[in-house]
C-alpha positions as CSV (number, residue, x, y, z in Angstrom):
1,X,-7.9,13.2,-17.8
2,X,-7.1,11.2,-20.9
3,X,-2.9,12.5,-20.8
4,X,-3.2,11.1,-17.4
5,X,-5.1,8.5,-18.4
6,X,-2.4,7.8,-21.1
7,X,0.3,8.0,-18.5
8,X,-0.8,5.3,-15.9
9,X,-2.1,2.3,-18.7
10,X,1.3,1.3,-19.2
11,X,1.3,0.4,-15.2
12,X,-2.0,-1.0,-15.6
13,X,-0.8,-3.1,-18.8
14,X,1.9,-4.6,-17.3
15,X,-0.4,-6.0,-14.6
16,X,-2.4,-7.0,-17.1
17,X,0.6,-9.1,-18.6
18,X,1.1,-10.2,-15.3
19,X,-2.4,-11.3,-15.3
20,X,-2.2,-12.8,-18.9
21,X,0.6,-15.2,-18.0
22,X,-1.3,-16.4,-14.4
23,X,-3.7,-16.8,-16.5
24,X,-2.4,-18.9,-19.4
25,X,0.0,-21.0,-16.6
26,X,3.0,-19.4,-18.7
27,X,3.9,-18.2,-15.0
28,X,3.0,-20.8,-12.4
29,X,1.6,-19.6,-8.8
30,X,5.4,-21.0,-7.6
31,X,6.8,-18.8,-9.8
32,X,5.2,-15.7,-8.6
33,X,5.7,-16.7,-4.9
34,X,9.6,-16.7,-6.3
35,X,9.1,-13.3,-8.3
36,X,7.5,-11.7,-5.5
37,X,9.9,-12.5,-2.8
38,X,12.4,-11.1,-5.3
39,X,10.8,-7.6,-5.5
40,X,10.1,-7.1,-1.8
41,X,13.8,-8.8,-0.8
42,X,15.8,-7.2,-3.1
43,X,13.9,-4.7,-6.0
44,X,11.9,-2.9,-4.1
45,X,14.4,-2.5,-0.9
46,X,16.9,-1.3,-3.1
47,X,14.4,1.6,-4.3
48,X,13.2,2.5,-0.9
49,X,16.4,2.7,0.5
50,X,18.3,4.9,-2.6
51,X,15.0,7.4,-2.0
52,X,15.7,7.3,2.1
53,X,19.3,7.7,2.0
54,X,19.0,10.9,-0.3
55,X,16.3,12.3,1.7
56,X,16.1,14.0,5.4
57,X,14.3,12.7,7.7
58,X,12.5,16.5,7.9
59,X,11.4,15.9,4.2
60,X,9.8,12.8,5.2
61,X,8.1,13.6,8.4
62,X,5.5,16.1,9.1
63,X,2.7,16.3,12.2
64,X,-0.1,17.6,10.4
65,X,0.5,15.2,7.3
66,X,0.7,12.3,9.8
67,X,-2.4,13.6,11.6
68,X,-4.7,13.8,8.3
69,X,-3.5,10.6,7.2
70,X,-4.6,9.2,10.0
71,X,-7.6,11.5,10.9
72,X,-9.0,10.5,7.0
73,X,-7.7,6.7,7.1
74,X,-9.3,6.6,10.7
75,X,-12.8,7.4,9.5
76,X,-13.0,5.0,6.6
77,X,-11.8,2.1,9.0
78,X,-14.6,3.0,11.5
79,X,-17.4,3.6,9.0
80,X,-16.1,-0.5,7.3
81,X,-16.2,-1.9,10.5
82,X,-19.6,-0.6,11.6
83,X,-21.4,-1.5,8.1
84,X,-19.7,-5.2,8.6
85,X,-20.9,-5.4,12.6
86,X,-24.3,-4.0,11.5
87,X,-24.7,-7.1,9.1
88,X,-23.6,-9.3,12.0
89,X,-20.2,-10.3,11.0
90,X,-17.6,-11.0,14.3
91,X,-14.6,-8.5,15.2
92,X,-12.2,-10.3,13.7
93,X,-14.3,-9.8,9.9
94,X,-14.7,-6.8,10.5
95,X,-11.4,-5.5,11.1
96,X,-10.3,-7.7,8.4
97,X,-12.8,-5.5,5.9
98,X,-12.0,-2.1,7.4
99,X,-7.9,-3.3,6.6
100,X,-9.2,-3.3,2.9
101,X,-11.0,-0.1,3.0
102,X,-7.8,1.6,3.9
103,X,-5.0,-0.2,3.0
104,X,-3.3,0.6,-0.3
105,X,-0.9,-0.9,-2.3
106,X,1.6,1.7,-1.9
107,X,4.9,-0.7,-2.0
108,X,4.3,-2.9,-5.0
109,X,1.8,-0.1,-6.7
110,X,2.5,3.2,-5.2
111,X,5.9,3.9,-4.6
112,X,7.1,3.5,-8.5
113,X,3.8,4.8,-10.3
114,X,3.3,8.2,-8.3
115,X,7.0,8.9,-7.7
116,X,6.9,8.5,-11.7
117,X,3.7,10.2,-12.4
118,X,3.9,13.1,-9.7
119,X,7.8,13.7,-9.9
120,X,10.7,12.9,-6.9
121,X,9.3,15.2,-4.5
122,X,6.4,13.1,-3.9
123,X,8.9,10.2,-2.2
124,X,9.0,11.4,1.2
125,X,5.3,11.4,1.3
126,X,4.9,7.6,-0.3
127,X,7.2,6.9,2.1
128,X,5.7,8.4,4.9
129,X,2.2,6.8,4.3
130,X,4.0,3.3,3.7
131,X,5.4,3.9,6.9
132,X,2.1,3.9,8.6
133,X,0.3,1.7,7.3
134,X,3.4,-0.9,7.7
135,X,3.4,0.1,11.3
136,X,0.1,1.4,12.6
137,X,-2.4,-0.6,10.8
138,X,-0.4,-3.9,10.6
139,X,-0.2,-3.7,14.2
140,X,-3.3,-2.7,14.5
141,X,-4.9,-5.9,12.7
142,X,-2.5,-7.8,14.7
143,X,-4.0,-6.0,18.2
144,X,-7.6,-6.8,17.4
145,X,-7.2,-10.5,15.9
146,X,-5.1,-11.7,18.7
147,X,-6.5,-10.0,21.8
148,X,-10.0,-11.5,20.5
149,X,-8.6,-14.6,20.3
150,X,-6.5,-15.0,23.6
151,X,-9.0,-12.7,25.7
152,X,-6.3,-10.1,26.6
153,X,-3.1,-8.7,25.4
154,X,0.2,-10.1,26.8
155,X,4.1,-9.7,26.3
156,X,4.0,-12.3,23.5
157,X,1.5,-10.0,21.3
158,X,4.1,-7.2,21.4
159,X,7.5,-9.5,20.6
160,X,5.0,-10.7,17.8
161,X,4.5,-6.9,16.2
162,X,8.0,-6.0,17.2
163,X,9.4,-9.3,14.8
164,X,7.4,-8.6,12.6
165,X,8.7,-5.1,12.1
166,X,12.3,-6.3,12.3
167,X,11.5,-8.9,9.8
168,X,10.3,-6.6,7.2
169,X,12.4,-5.4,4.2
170,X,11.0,-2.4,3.9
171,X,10.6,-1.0,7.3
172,X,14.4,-2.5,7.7
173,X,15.3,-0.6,3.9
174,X,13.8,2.7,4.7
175,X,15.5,3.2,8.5
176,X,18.7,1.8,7.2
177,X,18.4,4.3,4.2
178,X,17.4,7.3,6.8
179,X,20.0,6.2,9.5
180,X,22.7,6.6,6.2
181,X,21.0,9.9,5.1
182,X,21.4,11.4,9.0
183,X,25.3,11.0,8.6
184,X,25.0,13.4,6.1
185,X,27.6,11.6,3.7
186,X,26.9,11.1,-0.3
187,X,26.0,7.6,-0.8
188,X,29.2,6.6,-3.1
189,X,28.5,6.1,-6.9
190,X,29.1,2.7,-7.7
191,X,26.6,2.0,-4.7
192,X,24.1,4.5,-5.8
193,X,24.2,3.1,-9.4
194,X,23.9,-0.7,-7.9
195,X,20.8,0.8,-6.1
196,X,19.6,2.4,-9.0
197,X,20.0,-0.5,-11.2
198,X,18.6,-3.0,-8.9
199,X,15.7,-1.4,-7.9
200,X,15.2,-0.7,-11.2
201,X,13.6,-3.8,-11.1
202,X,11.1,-3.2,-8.4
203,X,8.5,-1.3,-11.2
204,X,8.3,-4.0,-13.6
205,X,8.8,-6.7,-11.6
206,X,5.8,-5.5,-8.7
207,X,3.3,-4.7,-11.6
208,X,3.7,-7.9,-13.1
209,X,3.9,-10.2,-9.7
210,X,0.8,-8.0,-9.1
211,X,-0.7,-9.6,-12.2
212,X,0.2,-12.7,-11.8
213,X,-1.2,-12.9,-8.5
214,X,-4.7,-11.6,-9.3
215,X,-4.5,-14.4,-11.9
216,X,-4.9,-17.0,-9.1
217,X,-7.7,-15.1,-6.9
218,X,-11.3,-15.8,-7.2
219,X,-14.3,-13.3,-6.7
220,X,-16.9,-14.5,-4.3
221,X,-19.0,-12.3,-1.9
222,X,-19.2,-9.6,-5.2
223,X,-21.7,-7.3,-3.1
224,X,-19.1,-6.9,0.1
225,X,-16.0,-6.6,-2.3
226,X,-17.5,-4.2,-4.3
227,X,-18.6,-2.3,-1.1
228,X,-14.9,-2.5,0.4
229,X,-13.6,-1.4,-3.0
230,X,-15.4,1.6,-2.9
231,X,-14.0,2.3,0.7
232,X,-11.3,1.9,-0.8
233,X,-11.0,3.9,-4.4
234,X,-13.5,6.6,-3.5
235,X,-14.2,6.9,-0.1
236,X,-11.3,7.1,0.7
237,X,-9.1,9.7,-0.6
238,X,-12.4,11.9,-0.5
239,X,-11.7,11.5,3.3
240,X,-8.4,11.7,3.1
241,X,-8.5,14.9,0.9
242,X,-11.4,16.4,3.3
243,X,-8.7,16.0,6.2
244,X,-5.3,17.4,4.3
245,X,-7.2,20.2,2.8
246,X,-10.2,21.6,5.2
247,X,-8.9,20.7,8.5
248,X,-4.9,20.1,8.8
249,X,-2.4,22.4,7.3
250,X,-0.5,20.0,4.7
251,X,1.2,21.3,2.0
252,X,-0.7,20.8,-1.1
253,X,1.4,19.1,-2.8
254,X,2.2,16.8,-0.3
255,X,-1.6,16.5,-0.4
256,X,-1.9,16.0,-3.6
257,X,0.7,12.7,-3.1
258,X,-1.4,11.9,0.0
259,X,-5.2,11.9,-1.8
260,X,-3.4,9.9,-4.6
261,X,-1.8,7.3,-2.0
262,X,-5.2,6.6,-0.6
263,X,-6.5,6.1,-4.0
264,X,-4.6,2.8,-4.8
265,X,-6.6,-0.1,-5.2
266,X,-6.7,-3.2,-2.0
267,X,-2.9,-4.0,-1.4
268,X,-2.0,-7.9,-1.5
269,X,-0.6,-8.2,2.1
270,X,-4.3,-7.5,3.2
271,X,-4.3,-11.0,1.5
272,X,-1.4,-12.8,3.6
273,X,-2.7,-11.3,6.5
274,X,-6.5,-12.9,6.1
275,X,-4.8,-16.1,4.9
276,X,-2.3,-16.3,8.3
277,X,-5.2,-16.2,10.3
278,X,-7.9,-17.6,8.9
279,X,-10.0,-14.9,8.2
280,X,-12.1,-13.7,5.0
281,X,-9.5,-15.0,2.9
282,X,-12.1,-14.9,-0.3
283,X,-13.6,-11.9,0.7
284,X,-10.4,-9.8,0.4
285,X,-9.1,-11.9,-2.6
286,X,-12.7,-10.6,-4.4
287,X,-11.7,-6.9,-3.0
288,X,-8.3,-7.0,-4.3
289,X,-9.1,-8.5,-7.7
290,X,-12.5,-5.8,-8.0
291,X,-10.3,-3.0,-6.8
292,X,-7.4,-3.4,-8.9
293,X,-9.7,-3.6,-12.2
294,X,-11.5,-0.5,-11.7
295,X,-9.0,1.7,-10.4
296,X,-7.6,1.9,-13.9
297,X,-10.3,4.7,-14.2
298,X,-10.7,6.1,-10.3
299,X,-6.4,6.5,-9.9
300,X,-6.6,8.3,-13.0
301,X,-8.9,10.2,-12.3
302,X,-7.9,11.2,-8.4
303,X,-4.3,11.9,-10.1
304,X,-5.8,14.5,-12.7
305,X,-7.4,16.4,-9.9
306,X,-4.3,16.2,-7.6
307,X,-1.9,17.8,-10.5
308,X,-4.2,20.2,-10.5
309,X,-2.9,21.6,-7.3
């Protein structure tokens, strides 16, 4: 564990640095807003799109990986949301918590530490679970917060999740790269190196807005965010791994890519979300901030045993 452990503190240090500067207000809360939109405009959509363009779309896509993402994801989400209507919190609470027991930061977090750490064949994969979280639980959130609100479910829900979609750079980044990948042309060179050089960027750049970010959150409601943080670091990719390796036929390395996915701490847009709409705000900023801190050990940990296979 301690190699591992060896090769994931320099992520964890530059959120720390990150954290450091939010901290010391060498990097204002305007100036991560500014950072951030830099990364998920332009970094990071350069990255996701050089790794979609040079793969298939049969590399990325697979039933029974879907299916045990999903099956594993789906059981955590149920088990937050009947702990949070058992104390008596409303729907809309409640979905808000099960969103952080299952939602990772794969984009900012994921994408560059486990292609890194578990080599380029696990980028289909990454991309595969960012995929469904963007789409299925985003939308899902969306679903249970507006139809509680409004009584019923109308057109104006679905142009809402269907924007939404359209509006983000890295469901846009990864279709555009697939739709280039599916001509079956080379991307050219001097594009490939732009992409390469500019989403370059994305690592250090998301680690430290990452940082930065936790600088400005606070942690109230310390029993419920520790209890959603361990949804989230242990329970799970243990569910997760229950489903890709006992009951669906995923390849294990795939698997492996999968468990370590699920193992990423409370992903900030959990955050934008609850601020949008009002709900649990300081509740999710305590889960993101808890989460973060102690997945140093639980990643490394869930990546040692993943390598193993």
């Amino acid at each position: 564990m301690l190699p591992v452990l060896l090769e994931t503190l320099p992520f964890f240090a530059l959120i720390g640095t990150g954290y450091m500067a939010g901290r010391m207000r060498m990097f204002t809360p305007e100036a991560t807003a500014w950072l951030t939109k830099f990364v998920f405009y332009f970094a990071l959509s350069a990255m996701l799109f050089r790794f979609a363009a040079n793969l298939s779309l049969a590399e990325i896509w697979s039933l029974p990986f879907v299916a045990a993402y999903l099956a594993g994801s789906g059981a955590v989400y149920l088990l937050a949301t009947l702990v949070a209507r058992m104390r008596g919190v409303g729907t809309e609470v409640a979905a808000m918590e099960a969103q952080c027991a299952v939602i990772g930061n794969t984009g900012f977090l994921g994408v560059p530490m486990l292609v890194l750490l578990l080599g380029a064949g696990a980028a289909g994969p990454v991309l595969m679970i960012l995929s469904i979280d963007l789409i299925f639980f985003s939308s899902l959130i969306t679903l249970i917060i507006t139809g509680k609100r409004e009584g019923h479910m109308s057109l104006r829900v679905g142009k809402v999740l269907a924007l939404g979609l359209l509006r983000n750079p890295m469901i846009v980044s990864m279709v555009a790269g697939l739709g280039w990948s599916a001509t079956g042309a080379p991307v050219p060179d001097p594009v490939n190196e732009f992409l390469a050089l500019l989403g370059g960027a994305a690592t250090p750049g998301a680690l430290f807005a990452i940082g930065a970010s936790l600088a400005g959150k606070s942690a109230e409601r310390i029993e419920i965010a520790a209890w959603l943080s361990f949804c989230k670091l242990v329970l799970h990719p243990l569910s997760v791994a229950v489903a890709a390796l006992a009951i669906f036929p995923v390849e294990r390395q795939a698997a492996g890519v999968m468990i370590a996915a699920a193992a990423l701490p409370v992903a900030g847009n959990v955050y934008i979300l609850a601020q949008h709409y009002g709900v649990a705000p300081q509740r999710v900023s305590a889960s993101i901030l808890i989460s973060t801190a102690v997945s140093i050990l639980t990643i490394t940990g869930v990546i040692a045993w993943v390598t193993t296979f």
